[in-house]
C-alpha positions as CSV (number, residue, x, y, z in Angstrom):
1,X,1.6,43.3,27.1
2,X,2.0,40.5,24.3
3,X,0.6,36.8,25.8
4,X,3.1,33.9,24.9
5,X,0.6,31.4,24.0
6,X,3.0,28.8,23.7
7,X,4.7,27.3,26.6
8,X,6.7,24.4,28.3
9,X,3.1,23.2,29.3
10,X,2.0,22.9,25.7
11,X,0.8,19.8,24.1
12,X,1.1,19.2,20.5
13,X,-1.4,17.5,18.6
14,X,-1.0,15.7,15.3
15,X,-2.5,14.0,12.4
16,X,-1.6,10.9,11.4
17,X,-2.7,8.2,9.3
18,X,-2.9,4.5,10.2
19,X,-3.8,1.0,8.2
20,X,-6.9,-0.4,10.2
21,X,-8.2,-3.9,9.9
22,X,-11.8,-3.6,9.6
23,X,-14.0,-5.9,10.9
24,X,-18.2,-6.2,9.3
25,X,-20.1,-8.6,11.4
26,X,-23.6,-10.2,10.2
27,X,-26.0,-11.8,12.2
28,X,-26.8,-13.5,14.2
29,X,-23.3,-12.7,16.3
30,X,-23.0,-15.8,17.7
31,X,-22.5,-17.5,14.4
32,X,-19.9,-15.0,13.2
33,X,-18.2,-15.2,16.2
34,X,-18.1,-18.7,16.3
35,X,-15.9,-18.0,12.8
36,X,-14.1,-15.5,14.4
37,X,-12.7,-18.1,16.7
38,X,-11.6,-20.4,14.0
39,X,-9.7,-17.6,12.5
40,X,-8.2,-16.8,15.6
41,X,-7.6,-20.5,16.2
42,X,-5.6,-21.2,12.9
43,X,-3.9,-17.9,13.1
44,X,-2.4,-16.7,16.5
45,X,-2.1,-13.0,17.2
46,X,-3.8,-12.3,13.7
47,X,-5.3,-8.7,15.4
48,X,-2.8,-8.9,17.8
49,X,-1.4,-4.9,17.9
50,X,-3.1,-4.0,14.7
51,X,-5.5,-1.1,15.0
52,X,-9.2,-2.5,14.3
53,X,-12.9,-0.9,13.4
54,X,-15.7,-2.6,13.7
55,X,-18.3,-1.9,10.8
56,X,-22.1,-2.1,11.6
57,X,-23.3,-0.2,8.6
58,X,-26.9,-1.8,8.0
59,X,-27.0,-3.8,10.9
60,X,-30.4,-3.6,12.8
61,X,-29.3,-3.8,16.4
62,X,-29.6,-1.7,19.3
63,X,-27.0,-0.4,21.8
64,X,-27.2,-3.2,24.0
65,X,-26.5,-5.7,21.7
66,X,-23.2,-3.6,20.0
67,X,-22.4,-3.1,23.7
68,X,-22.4,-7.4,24.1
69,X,-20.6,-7.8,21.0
70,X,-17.7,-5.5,21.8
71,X,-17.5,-6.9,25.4
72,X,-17.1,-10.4,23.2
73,X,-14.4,-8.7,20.7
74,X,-12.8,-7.6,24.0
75,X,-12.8,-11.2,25.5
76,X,-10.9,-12.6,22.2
77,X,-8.2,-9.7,22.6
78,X,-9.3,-7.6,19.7
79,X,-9.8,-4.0,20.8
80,X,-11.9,-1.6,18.9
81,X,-10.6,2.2,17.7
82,X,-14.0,3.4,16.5
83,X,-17.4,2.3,15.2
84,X,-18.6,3.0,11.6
85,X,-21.7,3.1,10.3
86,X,-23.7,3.5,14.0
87,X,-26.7,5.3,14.9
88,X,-25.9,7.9,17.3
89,X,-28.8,6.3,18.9
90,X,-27.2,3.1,19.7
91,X,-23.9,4.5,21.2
92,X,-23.1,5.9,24.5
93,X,-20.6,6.9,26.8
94,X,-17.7,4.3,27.5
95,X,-17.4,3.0,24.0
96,X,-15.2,3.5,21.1
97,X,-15.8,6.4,18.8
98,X,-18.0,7.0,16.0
99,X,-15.8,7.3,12.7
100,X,-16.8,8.5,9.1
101,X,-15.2,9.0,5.7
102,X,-12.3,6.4,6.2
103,X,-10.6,5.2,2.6
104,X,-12.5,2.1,1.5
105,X,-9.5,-0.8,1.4
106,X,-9.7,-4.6,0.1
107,X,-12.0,-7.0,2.1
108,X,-9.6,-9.8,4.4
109,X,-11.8,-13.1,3.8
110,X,-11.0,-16.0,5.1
111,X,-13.2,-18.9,4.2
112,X,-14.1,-22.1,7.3
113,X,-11.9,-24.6,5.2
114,X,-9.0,-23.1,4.6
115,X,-6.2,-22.5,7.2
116,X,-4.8,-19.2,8.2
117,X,-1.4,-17.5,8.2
118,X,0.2,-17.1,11.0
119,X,1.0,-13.4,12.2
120,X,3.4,-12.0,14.7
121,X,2.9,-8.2,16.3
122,X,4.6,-5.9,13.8
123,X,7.3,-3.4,13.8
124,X,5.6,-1.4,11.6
125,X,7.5,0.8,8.8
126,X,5.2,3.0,7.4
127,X,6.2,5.3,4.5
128,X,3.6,8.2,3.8
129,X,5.2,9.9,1.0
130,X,2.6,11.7,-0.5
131,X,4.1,12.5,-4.7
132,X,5.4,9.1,-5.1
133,X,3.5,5.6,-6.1
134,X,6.7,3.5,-5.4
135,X,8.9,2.9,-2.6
136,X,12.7,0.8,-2.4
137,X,13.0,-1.0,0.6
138,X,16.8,-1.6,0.5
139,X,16.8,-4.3,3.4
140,X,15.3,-7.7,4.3
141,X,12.3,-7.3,5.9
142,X,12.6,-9.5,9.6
143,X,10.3,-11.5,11.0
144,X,7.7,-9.7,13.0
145,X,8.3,-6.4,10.9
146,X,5.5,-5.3,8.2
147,X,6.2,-2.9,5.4
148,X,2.9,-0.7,4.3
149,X,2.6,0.9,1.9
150,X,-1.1,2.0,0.6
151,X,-0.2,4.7,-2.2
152,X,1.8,2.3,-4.7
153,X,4.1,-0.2,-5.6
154,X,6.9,-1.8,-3.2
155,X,9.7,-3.1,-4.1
156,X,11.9,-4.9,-1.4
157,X,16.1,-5.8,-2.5
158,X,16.3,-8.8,0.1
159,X,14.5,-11.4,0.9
160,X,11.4,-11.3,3.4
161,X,10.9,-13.3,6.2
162,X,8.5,-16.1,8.0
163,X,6.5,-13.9,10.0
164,X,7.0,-10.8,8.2
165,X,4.4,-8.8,5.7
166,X,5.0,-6.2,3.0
167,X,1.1,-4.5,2.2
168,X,1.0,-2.3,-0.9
169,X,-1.5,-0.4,-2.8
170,X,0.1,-1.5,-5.7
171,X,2.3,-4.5,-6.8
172,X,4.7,-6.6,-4.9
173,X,8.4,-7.0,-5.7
174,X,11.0,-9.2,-3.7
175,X,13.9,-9.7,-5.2
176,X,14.6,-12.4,-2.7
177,X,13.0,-15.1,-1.0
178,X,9.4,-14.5,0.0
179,X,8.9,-16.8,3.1
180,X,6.5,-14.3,4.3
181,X,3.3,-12.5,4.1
182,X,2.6,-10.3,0.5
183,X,-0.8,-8.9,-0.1
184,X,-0.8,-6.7,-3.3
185,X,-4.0,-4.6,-4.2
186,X,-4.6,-3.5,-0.4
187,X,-7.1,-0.5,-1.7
188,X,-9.1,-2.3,-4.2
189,X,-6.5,-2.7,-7.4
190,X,-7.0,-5.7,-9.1
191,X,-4.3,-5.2,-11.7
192,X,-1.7,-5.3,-9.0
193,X,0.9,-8.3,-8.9
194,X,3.1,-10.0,-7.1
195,X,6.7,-11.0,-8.3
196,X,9.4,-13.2,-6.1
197,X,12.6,-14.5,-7.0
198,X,12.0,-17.8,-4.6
199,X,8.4,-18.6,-3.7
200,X,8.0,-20.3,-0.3
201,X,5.0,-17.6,1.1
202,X,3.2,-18.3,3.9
203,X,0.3,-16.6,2.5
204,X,-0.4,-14.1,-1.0
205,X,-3.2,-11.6,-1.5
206,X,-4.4,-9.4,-4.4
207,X,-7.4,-7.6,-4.0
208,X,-8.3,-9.6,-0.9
209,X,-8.2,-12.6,-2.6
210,X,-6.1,-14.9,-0.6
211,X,-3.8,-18.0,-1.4
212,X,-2.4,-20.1,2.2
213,X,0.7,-22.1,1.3
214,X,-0.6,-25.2,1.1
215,X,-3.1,-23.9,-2.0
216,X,-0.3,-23.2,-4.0
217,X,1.0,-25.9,-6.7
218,X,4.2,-27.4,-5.4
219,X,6.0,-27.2,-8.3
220,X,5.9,-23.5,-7.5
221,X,8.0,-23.3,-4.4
222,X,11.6,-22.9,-4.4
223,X,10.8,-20.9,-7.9
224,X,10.7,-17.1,-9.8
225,X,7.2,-16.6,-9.8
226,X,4.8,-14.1,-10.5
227,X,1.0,-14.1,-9.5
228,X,-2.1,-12.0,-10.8
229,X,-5.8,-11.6,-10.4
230,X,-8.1,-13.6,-12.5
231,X,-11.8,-12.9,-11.4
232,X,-11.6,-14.7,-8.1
233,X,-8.8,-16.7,-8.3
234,X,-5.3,-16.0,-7.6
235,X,-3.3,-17.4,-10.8
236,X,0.4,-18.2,-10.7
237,X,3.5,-18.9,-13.0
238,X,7.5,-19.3,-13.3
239,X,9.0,-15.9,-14.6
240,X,11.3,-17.2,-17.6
């Protein structure tokens, strides 16, 4: 007799891929979380429903003190996924898992003196097409909502919104108002740009290098712009 190994008790299990915010920590911990909180404090709800790992790759600690500084992460509302870069040594039952071989991705850096963007929990649209570098968002993007898309270019026919993000691989293109979040470069391309037919961003990035709204020259705003990568510094310019 044949066995039906498939029934209405049957779970299915997939794969799928996900943009993770990863946190490195240096010690001591109390410093860095000392400018965790500033971050936090200048930008509510900045981890708030985003997936995060927490990176201790060279850190000499042992599992006590990870243990303490997740229980700390946990207090500020940031929950962690999986640990990279631990010892087995130093982990143990109850905490998150180890993970390995994750897609290296642009560093988020934000220095003590400059303030934050604000960030709302996304409604996250998140095209995985796997032959093609571009995507065509034919839509505004609403505030709260976050376009990502790590494999190219993204192009949005609308405008995008306060409290709203498009993340590419590639470069940026609104043809609309950008009142929102654009980070261009997300995986490390420093060639990628940013172009907007009205600048008035609450924050840009390109390769991790990020520019708040009050950085950017005011005769900018209101304006067709378009904004590159120039060693370290974000540079900027009216499209003619």
């Amino acid at each position: 007799m044949t066995k039906v190994l498939t029934d209405a008790r049957s779970i299915r299990i997939k794969g799928r891929s996900f943009l993770a915010v990863m946190l490195s920590p240096d010690l001591p911990f109390d410093d860095w979380l000392a400018r965790l909180d500033d971050l936090a404090a200048r930008s509510a709800g900045f981890f708030l429903g985003r997936p995060v790992v927490l990176d201790v790759t060279d850190l000499q600690i042992d599992r006590p003190q990870l243990k303490e500084l997740i229980a700390e992460l946990a207090k500020r509302n940031v929950s962690i996924m999986g640990i990279e870069g631990a010892r087995p040594s130093i982990l143990g039952a109850g905490m998150p898992p180890a993970l390995k071989g994750g897609r290296s991705a642009s560093s988020i850096e934000v220095q003590p003196n400059e303030p934050a963007g604000s960030a709302g929990k996304p409604a996250v649209a998140e095209p995985r097409l796997a032959t093609t570098q571009s995507i065509v968002i034919r839509e505004p993007v609403r505030s709260g909502q976050s376009v990502i898309f790590p494999e190219g270019d993204v192009t949005i026919i609308g405008s995008v919104a306060s409290g709203a993000e498009v993340i590419a691989g590639g470069s940026v293109h609104i043809y609309g108002a950008l009142r929102g979040r654009a980070m261009a470069g997300s995986i490390g391309n420093a060639s990628a740009r940013i172009f907007c037919r009205k600048l008035e961003a609450e924050l840009v990035a390109i390769d991790g290098i990020y520019k708040m709204a009050e950085d950017m020259a005011p005769n900018l705003r209101g304006q067709a712009v378009q904004l590159w990568l120039e060693e370290d510094a974000i540079m900027a310019e009216k499209l003619i």
